[in-house]
N, C-alpha and C positions, 0 to 999 in steps of 0.2 A: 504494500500500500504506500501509494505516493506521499511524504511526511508533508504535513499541511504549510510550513512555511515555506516548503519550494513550490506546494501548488498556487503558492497566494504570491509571491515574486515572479514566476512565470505567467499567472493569470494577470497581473499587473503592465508584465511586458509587452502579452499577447494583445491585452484591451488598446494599449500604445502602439501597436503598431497595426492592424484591422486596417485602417484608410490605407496604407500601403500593401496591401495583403495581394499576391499575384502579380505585382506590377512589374517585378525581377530588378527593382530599385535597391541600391547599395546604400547599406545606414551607417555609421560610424556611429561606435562607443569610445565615451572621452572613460579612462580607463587610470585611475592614478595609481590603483594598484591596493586603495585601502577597501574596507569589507562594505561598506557601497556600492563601489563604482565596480567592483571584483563582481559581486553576487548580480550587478545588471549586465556584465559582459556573458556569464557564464548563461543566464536565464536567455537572452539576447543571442546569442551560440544558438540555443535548444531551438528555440521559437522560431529565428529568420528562415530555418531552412525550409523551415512547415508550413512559413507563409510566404516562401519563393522569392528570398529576398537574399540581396549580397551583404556581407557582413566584412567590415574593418574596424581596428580599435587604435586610438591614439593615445599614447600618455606623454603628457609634457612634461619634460625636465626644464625646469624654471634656475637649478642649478642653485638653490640658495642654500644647501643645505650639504654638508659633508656627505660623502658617497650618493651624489644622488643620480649616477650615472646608473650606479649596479641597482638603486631600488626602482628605475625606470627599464631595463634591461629585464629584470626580475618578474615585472606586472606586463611586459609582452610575450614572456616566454607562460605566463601562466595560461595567458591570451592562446598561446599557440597549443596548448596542454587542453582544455577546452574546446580547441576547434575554430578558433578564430586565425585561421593560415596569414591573412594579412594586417600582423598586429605591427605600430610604427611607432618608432620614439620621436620626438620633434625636441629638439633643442632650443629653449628660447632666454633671450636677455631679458632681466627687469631693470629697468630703468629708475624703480623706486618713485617716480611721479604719482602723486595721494596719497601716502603710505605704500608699506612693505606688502599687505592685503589685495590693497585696491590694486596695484601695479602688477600683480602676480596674475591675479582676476582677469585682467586688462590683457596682459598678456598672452596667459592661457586661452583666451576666448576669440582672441584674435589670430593665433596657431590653427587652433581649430576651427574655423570659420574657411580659412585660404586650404586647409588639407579638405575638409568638404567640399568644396569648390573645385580643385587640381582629381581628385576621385570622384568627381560628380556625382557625390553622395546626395541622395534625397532629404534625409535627415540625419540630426546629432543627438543622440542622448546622453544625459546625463543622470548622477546617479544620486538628486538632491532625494531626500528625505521628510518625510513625517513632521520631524523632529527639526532641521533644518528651515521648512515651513515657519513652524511654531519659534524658531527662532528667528529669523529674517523680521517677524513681525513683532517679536518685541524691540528689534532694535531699530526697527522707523517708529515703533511706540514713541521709545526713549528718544529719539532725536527731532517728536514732533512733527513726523514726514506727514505729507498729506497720502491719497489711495495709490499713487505711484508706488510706495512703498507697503505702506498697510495693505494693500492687495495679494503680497506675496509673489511667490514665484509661479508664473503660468505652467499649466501640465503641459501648454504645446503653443509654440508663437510662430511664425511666420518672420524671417528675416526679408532685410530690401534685395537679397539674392532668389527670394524664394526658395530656401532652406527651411528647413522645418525643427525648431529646437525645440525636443520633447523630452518631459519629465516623467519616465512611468512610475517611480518608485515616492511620489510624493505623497500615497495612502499606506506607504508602507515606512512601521518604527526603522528606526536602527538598530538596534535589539534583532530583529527579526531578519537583516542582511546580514548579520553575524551569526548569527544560527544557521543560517542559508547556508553560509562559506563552513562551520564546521558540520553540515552535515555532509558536502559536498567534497571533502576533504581539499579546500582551497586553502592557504595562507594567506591571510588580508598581512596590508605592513601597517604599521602604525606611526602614523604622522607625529614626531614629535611636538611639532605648532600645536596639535589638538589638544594639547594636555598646558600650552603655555601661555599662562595667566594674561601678561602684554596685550593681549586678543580679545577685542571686546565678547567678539564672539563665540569665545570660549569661559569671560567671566558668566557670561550670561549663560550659557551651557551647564556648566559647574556650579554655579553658584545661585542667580538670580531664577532661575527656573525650578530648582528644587525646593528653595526659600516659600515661591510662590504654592510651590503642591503642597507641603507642610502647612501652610501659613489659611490656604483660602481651600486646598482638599483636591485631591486627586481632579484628574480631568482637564489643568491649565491648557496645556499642550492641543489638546483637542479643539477647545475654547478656542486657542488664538486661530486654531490652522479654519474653522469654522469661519471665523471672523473675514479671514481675508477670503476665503470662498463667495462670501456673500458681498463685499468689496468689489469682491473682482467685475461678479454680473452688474453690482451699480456704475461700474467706470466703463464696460463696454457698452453699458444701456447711453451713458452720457456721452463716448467717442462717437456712434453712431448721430448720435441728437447733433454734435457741433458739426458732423463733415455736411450734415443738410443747412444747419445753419451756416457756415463758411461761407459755400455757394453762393449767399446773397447779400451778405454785408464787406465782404472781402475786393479788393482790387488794386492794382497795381500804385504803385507809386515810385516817384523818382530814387533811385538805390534802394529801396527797402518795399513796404505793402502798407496800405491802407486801410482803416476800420471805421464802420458808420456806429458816430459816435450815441447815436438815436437809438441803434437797432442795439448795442449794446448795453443802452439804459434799460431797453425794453424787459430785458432777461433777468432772471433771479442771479443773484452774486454766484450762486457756484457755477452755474452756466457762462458766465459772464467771463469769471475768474479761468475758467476752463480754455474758453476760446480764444486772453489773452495768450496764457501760456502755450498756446497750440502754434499760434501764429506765430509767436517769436522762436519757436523750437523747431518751428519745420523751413521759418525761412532766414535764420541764423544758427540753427543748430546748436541753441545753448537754454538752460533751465533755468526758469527762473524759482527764484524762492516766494512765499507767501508774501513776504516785507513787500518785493520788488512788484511781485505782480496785484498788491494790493495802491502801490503808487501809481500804479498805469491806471485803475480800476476810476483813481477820483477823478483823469481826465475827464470821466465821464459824467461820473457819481457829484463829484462835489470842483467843478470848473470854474477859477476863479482866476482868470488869466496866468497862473503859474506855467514855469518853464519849463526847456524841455527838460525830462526824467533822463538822468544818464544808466546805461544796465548793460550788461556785459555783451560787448561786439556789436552794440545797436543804440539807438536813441530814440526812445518814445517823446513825441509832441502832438499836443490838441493844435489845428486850423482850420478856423470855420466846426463844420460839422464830423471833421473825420480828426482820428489818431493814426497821425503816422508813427509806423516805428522804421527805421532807415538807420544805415549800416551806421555807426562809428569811425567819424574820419580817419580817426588814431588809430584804429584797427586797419583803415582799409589801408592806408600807406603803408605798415606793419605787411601787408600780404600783398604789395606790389615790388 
């Protein structure tokens, strides 16, 4: 009899992968080699063949860590052991830009983006977690994030290549990919980060999550990953609402886009709030914060001939009836 936590990591992989099922599409597993991303290559092994699909695994060596050629070496031979014939190691610099974290992230995600691309892989799985969920969401808690953050991590997104980045293991604990690996007689390696305090994401791990289950009673974990599930449907409910409203208050302006500062007024603050932020992220390619994009908001809201708002790589001004927001001199000389 099948032991029920490889039927529940396989059932996980299988439900993730169905839209692709028959197409003879090639998926990649990002593959670090801990009991995550080990137990979704192996289940991901089982599965692709039975749903006619090409299978390759990548782990990146980000190099920041002593020996970490052999524990990259290590998680594609395990790769190869399983069944995964085209397992690859990628080599990549961190540059350290945002922290040691965010830089590695950056990295990693960007390795794996151009290997999907160069294998014209249909999609990239990754091996986030339950628990990882439940964690991502208290730390845009704690830092105040608006649903960009408190939404969590998508079970499946769509990149601007048309790549498909899919989570199947985000109903499954971590607890449970470690059971996976010893039932399966795999060896996960054990990231020494994971255990080092420095890490928000590990204080919160260790510390602020356990606090909270003791403190308010089992089921935290649950709680948050719930939380950002129902986040999630309210922010694609409101993506959908701005791309119909874009269409008719939006129009060109000289260097930058223009916004009907009427049709803005019309809408409720989160709608409102939404739309700024949309425009300035899709036509400068930068985020803004609540502060920022609540000063763009009184162009509208509360208009009293104030100047123009300076914001990163752009500059919002009310004239007449429209807010323009248009490049930043400073920046555009900067990229001439």
């Amino acid at each position: 009899m099948l032991d029920p936590v490889i039927a529940a990591v396989r059932r996980a992989v299988r439900e993730s992968l169905a839209p692709l099922a028959g197409s003879g599409s090639r998926v990649l597993v990002a593959l670090s080699g801990g009991a995550d991303s080990l137990a979704l290559a192996a289940a991901t092994a089982y599965e692709a063949s039975r749903a006619g699909l090409e299978i390759s695994s990548a782990t990146i060596d980000h190099g920041l860590q002593s020996g970490s050629a052999e524990v990259a070496a290590r998680a594609a031979e395990q790769a190869r052991d399983i069944g995964i014939a085209d397992a690859r190691v990628v080599r990549v610099d961190v540059d350290g830009v945002g922290g040691p974290e965010a830089a590695a992230r950056d990295a990693r995600y960007a390795a794996l983006r151009e290997l999907a691309t160069t294998t014209g892989s249909a999609a990239v799985l990754v091996g986030h977690t339950h628990d990882d969920q439940a964690e991502t969401v208290l730390l845009g808690l704690a830092r105040g994030s608006g649903t960009a953050s408190l939404k969590g991590m998508s079970p499946r997104a769509l990149d601007d290549r048309g790549i498909a980045w899919i989570r199947p293991l985000l109903g499954v604990r971590r607890e449970e990919t470690r059971a996976f690996c010893a039932h399966e007689g795999l060896e996960p390696w054990t990231d020494p980060h994971n255990a080092d305090p420095r890490f928000a994401r590990v204080r919160v791990r260790d510390r602020v999550l356990p606090v909270l289950e003791q403190e308010l009673g089992p089921g935290i974990a649950d709680a948050l990953v719930r939380t950002a599930d129902q986040l999630r449907e309210d922010d694609e409910a409101f993506a959908d609402m701005i791309d119909e409203i874009i269409e008719d208050i939006v129009e060109p302006s000289e260097a930058g886009i223009a916004v009907s500062a009427a049709a803005l007024a019309a809408n409720p603050p989160a709608l409102r709030n939404r739309v700024i932020r949309h425009v300035v992220r899709s036509e400068f390619g930068v985020s803004l914060t609540r502060t920022q994009t609540q000063e763009v908001a009184r162009l509208v809201t509360d208009w009293r001939g104030q100047g123009p708002i300076d914001l990163p790589a752009c500059i919002a001004t009310r004239r007449g009836g429209l807010v323009h927001v248009t490049a930043n001199e400073h920046d555009s000389r900067q990229s001439t």
